[in-house]
VEXDREN-2710 file (C-alpha; in Angstrom, 1 decimal):
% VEXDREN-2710
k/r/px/py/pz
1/UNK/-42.0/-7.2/33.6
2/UNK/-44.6/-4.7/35.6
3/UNK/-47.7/-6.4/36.8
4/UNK/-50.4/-5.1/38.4
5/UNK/-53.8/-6.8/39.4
6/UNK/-56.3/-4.4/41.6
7/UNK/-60.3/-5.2/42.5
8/UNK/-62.8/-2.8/40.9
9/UNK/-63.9/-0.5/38.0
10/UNK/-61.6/2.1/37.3
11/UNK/-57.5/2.8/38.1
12/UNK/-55.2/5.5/37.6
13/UNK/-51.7/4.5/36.2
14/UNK/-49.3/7.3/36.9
15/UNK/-46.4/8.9/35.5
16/UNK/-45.3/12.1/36.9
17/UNK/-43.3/14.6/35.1
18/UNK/-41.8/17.0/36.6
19/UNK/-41.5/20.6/34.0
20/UNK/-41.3/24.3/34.9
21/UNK/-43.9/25.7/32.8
22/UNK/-43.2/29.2/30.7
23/UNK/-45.8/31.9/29.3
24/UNK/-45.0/30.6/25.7
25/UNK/-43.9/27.2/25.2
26/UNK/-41.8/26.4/22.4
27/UNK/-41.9/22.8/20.7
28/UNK/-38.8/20.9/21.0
29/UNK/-38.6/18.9/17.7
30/UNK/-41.8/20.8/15.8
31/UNK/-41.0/23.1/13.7
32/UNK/-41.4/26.8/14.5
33/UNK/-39.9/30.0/12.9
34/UNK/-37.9/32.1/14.5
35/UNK/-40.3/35.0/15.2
36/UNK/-43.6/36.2/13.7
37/UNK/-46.2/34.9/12.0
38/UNK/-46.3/31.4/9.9
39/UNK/-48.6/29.6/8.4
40/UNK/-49.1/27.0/4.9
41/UNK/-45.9/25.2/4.0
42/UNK/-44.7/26.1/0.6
43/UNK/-42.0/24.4/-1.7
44/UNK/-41.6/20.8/-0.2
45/UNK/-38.4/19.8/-2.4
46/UNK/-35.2/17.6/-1.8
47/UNK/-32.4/18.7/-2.9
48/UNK/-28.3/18.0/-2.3
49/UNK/-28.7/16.1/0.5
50/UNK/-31.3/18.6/2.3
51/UNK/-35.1/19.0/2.9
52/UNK/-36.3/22.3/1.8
53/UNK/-39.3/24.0/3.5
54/UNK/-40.7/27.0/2.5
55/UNK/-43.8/28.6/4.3
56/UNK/-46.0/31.3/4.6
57/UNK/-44.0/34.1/6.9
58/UNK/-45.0/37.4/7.5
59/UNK/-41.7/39.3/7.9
60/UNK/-43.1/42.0/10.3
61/UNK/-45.2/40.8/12.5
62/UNK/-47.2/37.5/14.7
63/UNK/-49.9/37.9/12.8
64/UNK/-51.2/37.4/9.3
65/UNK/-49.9/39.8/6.5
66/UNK/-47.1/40.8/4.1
67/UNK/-47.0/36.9/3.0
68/UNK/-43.8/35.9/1.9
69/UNK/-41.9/32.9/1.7
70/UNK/-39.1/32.1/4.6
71/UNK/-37.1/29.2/4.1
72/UNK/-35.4/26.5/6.1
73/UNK/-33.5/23.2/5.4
74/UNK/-32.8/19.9/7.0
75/UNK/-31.0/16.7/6.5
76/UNK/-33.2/14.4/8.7
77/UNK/-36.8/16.8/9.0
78/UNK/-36.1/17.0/12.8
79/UNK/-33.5/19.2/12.9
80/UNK/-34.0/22.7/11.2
81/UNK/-31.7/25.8/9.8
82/UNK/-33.0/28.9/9.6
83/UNK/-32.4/30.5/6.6
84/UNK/-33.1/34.5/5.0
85/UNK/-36.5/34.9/3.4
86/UNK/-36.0/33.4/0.1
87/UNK/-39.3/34.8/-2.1
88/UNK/-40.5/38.6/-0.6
89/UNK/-43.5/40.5/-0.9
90/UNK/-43.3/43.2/-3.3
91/UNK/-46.0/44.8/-4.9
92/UNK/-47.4/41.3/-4.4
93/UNK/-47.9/39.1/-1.8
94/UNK/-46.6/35.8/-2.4
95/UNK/-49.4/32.9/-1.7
96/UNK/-48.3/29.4/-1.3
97/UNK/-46.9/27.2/-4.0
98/UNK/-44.8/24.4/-4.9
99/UNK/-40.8/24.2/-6.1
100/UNK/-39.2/21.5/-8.1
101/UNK/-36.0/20.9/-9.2
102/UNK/-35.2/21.4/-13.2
103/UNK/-32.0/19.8/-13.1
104/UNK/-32.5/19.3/-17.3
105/UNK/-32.9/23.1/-17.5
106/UNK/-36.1/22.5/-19.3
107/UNK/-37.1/26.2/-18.4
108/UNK/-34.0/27.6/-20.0
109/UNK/-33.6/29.8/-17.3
110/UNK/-30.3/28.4/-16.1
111/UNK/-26.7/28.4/-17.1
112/UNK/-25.7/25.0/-16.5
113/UNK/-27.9/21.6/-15.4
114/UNK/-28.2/20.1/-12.1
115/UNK/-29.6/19.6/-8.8
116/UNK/-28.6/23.3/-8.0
117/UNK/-31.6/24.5/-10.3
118/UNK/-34.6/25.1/-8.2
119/UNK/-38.0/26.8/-9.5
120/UNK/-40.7/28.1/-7.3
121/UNK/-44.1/28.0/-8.4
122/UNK/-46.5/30.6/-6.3
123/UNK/-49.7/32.3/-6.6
124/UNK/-49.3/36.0/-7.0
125/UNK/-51.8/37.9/-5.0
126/UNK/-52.8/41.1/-7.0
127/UNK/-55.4/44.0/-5.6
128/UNK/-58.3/42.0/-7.4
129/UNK/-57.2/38.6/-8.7
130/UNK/-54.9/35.8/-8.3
131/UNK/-52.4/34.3/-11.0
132/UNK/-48.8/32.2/-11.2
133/UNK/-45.9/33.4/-11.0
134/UNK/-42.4/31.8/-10.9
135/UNK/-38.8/32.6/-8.7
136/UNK/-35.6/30.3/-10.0
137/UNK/-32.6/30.1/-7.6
138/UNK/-28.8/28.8/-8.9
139/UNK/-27.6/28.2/-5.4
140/UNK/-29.8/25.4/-4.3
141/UNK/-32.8/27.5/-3.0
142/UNK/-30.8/30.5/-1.0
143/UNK/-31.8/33.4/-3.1
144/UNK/-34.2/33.6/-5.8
145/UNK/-34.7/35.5/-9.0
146/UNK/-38.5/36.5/-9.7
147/UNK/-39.2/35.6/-13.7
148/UNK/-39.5/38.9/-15.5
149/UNK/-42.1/37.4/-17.6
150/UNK/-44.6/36.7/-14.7
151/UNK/-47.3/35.9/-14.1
152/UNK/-47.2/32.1/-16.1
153/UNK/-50.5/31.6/-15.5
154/UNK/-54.0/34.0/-15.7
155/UNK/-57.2/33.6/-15.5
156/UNK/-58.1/36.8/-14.4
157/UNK/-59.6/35.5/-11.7
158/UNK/-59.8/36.6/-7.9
159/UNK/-59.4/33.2/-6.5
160/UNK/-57.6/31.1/-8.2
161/UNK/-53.9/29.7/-6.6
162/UNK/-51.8/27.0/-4.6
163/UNK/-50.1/25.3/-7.5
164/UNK/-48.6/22.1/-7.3
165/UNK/-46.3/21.0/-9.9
166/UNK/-44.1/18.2/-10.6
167/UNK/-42.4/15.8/-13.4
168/UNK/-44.7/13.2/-14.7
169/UNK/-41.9/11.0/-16.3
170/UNK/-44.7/8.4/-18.2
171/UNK/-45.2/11.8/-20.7
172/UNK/-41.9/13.9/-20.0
173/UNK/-43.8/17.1/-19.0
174/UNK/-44.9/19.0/-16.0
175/UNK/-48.1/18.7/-14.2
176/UNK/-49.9/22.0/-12.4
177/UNK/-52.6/21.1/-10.3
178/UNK/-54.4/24.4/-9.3
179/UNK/-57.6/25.2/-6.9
180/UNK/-60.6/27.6/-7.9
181/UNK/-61.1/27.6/-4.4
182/UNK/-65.1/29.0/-4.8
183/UNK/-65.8/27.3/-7.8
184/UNK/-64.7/23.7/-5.9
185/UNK/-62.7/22.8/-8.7
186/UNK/-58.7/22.3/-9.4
187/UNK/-57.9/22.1/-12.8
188/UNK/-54.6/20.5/-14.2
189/UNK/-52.0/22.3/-16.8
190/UNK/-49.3/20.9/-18.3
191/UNK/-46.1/22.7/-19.3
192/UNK/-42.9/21.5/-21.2
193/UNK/-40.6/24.8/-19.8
194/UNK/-42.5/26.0/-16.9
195/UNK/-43.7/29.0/-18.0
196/UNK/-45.9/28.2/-21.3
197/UNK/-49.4/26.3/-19.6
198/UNK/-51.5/24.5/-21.3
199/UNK/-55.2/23.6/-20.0
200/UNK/-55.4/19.6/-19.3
201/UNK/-58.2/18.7/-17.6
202/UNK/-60.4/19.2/-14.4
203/UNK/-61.8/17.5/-11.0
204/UNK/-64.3/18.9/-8.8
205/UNK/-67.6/19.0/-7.0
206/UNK/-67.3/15.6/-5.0
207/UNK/-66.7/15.1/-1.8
208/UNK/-67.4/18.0/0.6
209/UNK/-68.2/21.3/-0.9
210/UNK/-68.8/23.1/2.5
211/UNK/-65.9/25.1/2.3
212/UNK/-63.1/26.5/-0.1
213/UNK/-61.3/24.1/-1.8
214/UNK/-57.1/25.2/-1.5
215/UNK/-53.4/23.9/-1.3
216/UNK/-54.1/20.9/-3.9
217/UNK/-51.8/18.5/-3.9
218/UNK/-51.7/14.9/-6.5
219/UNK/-49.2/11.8/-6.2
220/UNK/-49.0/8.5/-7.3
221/UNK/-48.5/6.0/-4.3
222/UNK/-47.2/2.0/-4.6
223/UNK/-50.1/0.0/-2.4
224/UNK/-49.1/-2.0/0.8
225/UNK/-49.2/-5.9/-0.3
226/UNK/-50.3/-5.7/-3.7
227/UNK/-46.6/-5.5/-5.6
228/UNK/-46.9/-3.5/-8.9
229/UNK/-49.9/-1.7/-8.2
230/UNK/-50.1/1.7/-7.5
231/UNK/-53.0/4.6/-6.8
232/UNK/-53.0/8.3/-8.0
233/UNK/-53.8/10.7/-4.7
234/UNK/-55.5/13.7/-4.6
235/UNK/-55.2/16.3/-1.7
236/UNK/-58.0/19.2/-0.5
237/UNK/-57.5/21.5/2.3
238/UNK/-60.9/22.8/2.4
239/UNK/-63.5/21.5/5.2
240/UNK/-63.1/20.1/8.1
241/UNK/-66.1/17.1/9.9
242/UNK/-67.1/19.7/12.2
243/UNK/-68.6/22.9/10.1
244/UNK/-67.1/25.9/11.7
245/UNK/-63.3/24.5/11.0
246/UNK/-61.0/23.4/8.1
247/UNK/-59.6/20.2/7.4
248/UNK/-58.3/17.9/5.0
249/UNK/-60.2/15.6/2.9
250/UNK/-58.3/12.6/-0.3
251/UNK/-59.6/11.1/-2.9
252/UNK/-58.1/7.9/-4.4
253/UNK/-58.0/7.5/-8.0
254/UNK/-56.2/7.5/-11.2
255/UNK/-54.5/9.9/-13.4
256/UNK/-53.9/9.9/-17.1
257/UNK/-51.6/12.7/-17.7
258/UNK/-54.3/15.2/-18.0
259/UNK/-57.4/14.8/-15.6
260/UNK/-58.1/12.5/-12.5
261/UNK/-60.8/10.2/-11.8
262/UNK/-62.3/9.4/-8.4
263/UNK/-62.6/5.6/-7.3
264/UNK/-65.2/6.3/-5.0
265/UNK/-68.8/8.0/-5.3
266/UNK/-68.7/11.4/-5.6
267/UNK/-71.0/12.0/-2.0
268/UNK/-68.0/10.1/-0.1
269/UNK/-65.6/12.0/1.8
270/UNK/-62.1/10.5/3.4
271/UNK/-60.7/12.7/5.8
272/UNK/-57.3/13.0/6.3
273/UNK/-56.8/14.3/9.8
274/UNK/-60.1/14.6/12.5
275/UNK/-58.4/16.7/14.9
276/UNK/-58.8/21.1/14.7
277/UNK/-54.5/21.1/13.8
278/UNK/-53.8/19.6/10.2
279/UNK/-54.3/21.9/7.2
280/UNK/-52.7/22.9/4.0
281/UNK/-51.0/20.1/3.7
282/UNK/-48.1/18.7/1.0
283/UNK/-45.7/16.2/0.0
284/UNK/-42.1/16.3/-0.9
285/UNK/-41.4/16.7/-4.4
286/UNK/-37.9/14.8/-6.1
287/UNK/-37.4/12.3/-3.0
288/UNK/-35.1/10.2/-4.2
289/UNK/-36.1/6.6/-6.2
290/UNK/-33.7/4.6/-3.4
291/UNK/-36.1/6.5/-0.4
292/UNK/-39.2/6.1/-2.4
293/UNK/-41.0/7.5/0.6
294/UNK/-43.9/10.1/-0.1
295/UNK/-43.8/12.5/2.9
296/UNK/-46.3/15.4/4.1
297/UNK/-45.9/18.6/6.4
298/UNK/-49.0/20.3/7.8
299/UNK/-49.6/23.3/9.5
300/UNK/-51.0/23.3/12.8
301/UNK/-53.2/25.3/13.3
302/UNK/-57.3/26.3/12.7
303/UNK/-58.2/29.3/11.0
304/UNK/-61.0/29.0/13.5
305/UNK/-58.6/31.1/16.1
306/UNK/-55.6/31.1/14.0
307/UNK/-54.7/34.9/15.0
308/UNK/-55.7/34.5/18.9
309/UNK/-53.8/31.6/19.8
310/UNK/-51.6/32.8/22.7
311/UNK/-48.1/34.4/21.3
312/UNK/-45.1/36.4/22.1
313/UNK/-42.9/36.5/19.8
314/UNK/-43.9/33.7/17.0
315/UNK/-47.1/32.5/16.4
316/UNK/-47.7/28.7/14.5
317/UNK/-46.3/25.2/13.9
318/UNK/-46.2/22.8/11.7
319/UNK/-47.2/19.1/12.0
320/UNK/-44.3/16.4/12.4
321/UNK/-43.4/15.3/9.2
322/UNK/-45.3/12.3/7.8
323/UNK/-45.3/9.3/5.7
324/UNK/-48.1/8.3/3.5
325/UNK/-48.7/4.8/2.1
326/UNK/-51.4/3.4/1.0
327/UNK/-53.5/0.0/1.9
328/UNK/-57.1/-2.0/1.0
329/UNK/-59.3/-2.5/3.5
330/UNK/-62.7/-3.9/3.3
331/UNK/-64.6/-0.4/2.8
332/UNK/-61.9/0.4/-0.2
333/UNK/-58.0/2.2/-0.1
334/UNK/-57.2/4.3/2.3
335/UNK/-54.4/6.1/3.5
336/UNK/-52.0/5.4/6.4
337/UNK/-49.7/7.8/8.1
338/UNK/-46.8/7.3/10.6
339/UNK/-44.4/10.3/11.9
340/UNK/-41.3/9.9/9.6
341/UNK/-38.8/7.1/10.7
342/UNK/-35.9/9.7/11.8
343/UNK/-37.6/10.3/14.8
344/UNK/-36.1/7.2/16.0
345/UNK/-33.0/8.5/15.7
346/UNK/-33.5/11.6/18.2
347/UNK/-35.4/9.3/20.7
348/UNK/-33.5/9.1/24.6
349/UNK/-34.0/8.3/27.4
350/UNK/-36.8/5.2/26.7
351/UNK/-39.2/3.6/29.4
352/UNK/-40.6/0.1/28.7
353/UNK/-43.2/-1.5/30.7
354/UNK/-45.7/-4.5/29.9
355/UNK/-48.3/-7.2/30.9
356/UNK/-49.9/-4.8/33.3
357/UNK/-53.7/-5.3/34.0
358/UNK/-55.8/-2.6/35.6
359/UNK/-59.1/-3.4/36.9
360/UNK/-58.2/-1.7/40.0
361/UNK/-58.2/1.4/42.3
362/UNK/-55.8/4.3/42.3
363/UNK/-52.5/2.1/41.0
364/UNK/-50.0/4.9/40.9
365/UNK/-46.2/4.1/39.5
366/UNK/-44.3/7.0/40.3
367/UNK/-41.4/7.8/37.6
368/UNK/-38.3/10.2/36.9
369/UNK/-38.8/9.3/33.6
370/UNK/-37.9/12.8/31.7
371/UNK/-37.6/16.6/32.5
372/UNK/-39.6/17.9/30.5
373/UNK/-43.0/17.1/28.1
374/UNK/-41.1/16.7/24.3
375/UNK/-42.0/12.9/24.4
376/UNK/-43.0/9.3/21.9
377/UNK/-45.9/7.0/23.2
378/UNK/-46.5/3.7/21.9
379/UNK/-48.8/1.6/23.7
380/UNK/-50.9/-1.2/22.5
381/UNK/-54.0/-2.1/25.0
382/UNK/-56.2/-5.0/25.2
383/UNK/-59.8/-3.3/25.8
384/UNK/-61.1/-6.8/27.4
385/UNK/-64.4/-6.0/29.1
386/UNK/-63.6/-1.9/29.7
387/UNK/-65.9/0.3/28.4
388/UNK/-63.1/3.2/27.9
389/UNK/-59.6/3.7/28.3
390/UNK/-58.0/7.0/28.3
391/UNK/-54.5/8.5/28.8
392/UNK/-54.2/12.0/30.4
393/UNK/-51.5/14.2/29.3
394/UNK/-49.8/17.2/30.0
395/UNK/-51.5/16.9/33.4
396/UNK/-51.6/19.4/36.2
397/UNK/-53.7/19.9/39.3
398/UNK/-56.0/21.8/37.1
399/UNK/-55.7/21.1/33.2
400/UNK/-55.2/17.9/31.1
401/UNK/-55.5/16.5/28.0
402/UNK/-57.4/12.7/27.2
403/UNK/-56.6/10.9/24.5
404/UNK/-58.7/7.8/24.5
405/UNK/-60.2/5.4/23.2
406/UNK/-64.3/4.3/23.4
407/UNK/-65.4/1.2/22.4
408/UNK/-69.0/1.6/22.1
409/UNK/-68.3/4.3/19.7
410/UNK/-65.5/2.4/18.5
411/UNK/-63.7/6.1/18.1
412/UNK/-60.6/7.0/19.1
413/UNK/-60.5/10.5/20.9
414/UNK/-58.7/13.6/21.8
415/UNK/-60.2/15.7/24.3
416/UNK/-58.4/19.3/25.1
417/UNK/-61.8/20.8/26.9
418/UNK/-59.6/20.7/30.5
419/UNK/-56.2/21.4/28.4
420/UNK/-55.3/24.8/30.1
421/UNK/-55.9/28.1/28.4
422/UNK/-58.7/28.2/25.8
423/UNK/-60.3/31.3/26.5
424/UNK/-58.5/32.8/23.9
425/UNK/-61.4/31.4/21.1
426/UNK/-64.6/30.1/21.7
427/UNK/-63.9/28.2/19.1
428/UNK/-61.1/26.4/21.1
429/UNK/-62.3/23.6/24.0
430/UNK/-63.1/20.9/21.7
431/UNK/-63.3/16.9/21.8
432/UNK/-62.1/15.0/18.3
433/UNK/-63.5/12.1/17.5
434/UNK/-62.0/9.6/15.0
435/UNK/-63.5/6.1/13.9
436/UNK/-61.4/3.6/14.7
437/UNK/-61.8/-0.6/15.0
438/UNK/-60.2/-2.8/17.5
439/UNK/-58.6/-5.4/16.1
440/UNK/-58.8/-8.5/17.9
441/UNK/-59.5/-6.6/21.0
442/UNK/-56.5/-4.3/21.0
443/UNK/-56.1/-1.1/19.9
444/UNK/-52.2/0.6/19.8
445/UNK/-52.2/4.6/20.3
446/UNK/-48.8/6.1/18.9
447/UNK/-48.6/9.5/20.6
448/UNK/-46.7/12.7/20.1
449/UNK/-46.0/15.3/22.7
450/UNK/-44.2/18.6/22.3
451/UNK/-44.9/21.2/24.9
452/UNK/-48.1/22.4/23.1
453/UNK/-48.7/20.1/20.3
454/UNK/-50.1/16.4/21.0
455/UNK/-50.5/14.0/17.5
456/UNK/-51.9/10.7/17.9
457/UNK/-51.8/8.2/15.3
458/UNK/-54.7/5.3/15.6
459/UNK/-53.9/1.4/14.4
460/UNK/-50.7/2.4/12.9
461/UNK/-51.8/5.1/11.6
462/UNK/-55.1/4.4/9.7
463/UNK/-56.9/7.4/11.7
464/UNK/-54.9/10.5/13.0
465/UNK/-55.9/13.9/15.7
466/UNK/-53.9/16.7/15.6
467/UNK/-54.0/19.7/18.4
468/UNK/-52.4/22.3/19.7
469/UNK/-53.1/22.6/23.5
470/UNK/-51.6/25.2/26.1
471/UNK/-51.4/23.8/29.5
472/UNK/-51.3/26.1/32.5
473/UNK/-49.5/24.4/35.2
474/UNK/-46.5/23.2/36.2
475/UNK/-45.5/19.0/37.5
476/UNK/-47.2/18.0/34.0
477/UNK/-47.6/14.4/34.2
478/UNK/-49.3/11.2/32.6
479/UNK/-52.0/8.8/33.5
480/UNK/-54.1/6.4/32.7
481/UNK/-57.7/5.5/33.2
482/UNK/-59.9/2.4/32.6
483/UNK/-63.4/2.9/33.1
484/UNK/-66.3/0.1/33.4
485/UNK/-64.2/-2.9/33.5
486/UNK/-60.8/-4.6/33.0
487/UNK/-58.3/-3.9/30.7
488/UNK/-54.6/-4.6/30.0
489/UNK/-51.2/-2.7/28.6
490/UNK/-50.1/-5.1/27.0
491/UNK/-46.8/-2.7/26.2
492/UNK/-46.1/1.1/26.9
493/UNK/-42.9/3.2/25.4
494/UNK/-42.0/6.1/25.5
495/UNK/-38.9/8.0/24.9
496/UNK/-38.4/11.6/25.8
497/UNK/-37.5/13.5/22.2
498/UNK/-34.3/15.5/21.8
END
């Protein structure tokens, strides 16, 4: 047990970290491509044994252009293989889209049935419209043959893309949910074989209509402590609560196998993410019934400064995978998300302290806890009579990163204004601000670091922060501040990420 009582208003808990810094960090357990330029994951499937992730890739270059789809698989969504482009630009680019597996070979397109038979749905970008297209690969996602009688799908419309499809069992069909990004609409299609759509139903106009509306996604979810019961969720990658960005916003509803209806009034908006980094988001399709787990990748990054962040060689991440459930609170259901449990497994190297009260003046614990900043945070603090308590990270003689919380405001923070280089956008510095309640007192941070990526998850995840940040110095290290009173740790782990 670490105990420590000081006299006065404001201490500084320390842990330094020692790290020689380079120009362009990469993330240790992240995922990043190989070179050039990435951006919206594509194709979340499981299949044999392995998590599939396709993405937005531009073969030639860091920044946005020729879209195509790269491809890389995992068996824990830590770990990544880098695989050849699977779907490439042609006389089209290839927008983002979902894959499924037709193991029934209700398409026709295969010689024999089984979990071998993948089908990507995309959005073909023409001159002057968008329409569906489909790719079907026989050897479990490696190569891919483009339909000859594409597109599936069009409306002869400019904007019109992101398909999500998957198997609703209850009718034995697929479901397309679509975006007409301008029009603030999806619209849902159903199909028997993949390539013959028929229209459904539509959703649209509700929540917030400040921006595009893109990357659709819809999923039925079980709810925490109500056995039997489930909700229908509906995903928008669109705006963002501050104007001038994009972000994520949910709906929770129902769905009837041909339109979706929203629970809650149409002016109400749930966010799914309040920091700058979380967009385009989608879930796993054909995770097995004995996982049961519905699980999301992002991709981190803003179009805000998208094309300026600094990079070398490669240029974008994507969030750490995440687990949605879903839970009733007072104000209604809301989603929860926690990094994916197989994090646990690549976790080393683990410091454990508790019981530590800080009322006091410069406390410093002094640590050679890891080597470099790929780390896990858990702490759980008791606010007591502090005004604000705030952990800075990634922290040099001249740049850090606070991630906080204020209880006035009763908001959780992230604030990357000190963070290191953001003169590359004016769009950049930036504090995030996320309502969050103490309960009984205490409020529990879970924190991500990885060299330029920090995700903090709120309460066990009822409100999450993502951003990028690109520290400048070297001797990176962590500490923590109360300010305007007493407050305790009641526990702090951490565990430097392999």
């Amino acid at each position: 047990m670490n105990r420590l009582k000081l006299a006065g208003i404001t201490i500084c808990l320390s842990l330094i970290i020692h790290h020689s810094l380079v120009a362009q960090q990469r993330p240790s357990f992240h995922f990043t491509t190989t070179k050039n330029w990435i951006n919206d994951p594509n194709g979340l499937v499981y299949s044999n044994g392995e998590y599939h992730l396709f993405y937005q890739y531009n073969p030639f270059g860091i920044g946005w252009g020729h879209m195509s789809w790269a491809h890389a698989v995992s068996k824990d969504l830590v770990l990544w293989e880098h695989l050849p482009v699977a779907i490439m630009e042609d006389t089209v680019m290839i927008f983002s889209g979902s894959c499924v597996v037709d193991k029934n070979n209700t398409s026709g397109l295969f010689k024999k049935e089984g979990d071998q038979n993948l089908v990507a749905i995309y959005t073909a970008q023409h001159t002057n419209k968008e329409t569906q297209a489909i790719a079907y690969s026989e050897d479990f996602g490696r190569t891919f043959t483009k339909y000859s009688g594409n597109p599936v799908l069009d409306l002869n419309k400019k904007d019109f893309r992101d398909p999500k499809v998957f198997w609703y069992e209850k009718q034995k069909k697929w479901i397309m949910v679509v975006s007409l990004p301008t029009e603030f609409q999806v619209r849902f299609y159903g199909s028997a074989n993949l390539m013959k759509w028929n229209l459904l139903g539509e959703f649209g106009n509700q929540g917030n209509i400040d921006k595009i509306w893109e990357c659709p996604d819809l999923f039925e979810l079980p709810i925490i402590g109500e056995p039997g019961k489930t909700k229908w969720v509906l995903l928008i990658s669109g705006a963002h609560p501050k104007k001038d960005f994009v972000g994520m916003q949910y709906y929770i509803g129902n769905f009837d196998g041909n339109a979706f209806t929203n629970d809650n009034l149409a002016n109400e908006v749930l966010w799914l993410d309040y920091g700058k980094d979380f967009y385009a988001a989608v879930t796993y399709n054909n995770i097995s019934a004995s996982d049961g787990r519905r699980i999301a990748i992002g991709w981190m990054n803003n179009w805000a400064y998208a094309g300026n962040i600094p990079a070398t060689e490669w240029r974008g991440s994507m969030n750490f995978p995440r687990e949605l459930t879903l839970k009733k609170f007072h104000d209604g259901y809301r989603l929860i998300q926690q990094p994916v449990a197989e994090i646990k497994k690549h976790r080393k190297e683990e410091i454990h302290m508790q019981d530590i009260d800080f009322p006091g003046a410069n406390a410093t614990l002094v640590t050679t806890w890891i080597s470099d900043n790929s780390y896990e945070l858990e702490i759980k603090i008791a606010l007591n009579n502090a005004e604000d308590v705030s952990l800075q990270i990634l922290k040099g003689k001249q740049c850090f990163t606070s991630v906080g919380y204020n209880k006035k405001d009763a908001r959780m923070y992230v604030d990357r204004q000190m963070s290191g280089n953001t003169s590359f956008s004016p769009h950049f510095a930036s504090l995030d601000k996320a309502q969050l309640k103490c309960i009984n007192g205490v409020v529990t941070l879970h924190i991500l670091v990885d060299k330029t990526l920090v995700e903090v998850f709120g309460n066990d995840g009822i409100a999450v922060i993502s951003s990028q940040v690109f520290p400048n110095e070297e001797n990176l290290g962590i500490q923590l501040f109360s300010k305007g009173g007493e407050a305790r740790i009641i526990s702090f782990n951490g565990w430097k990420i392999e």
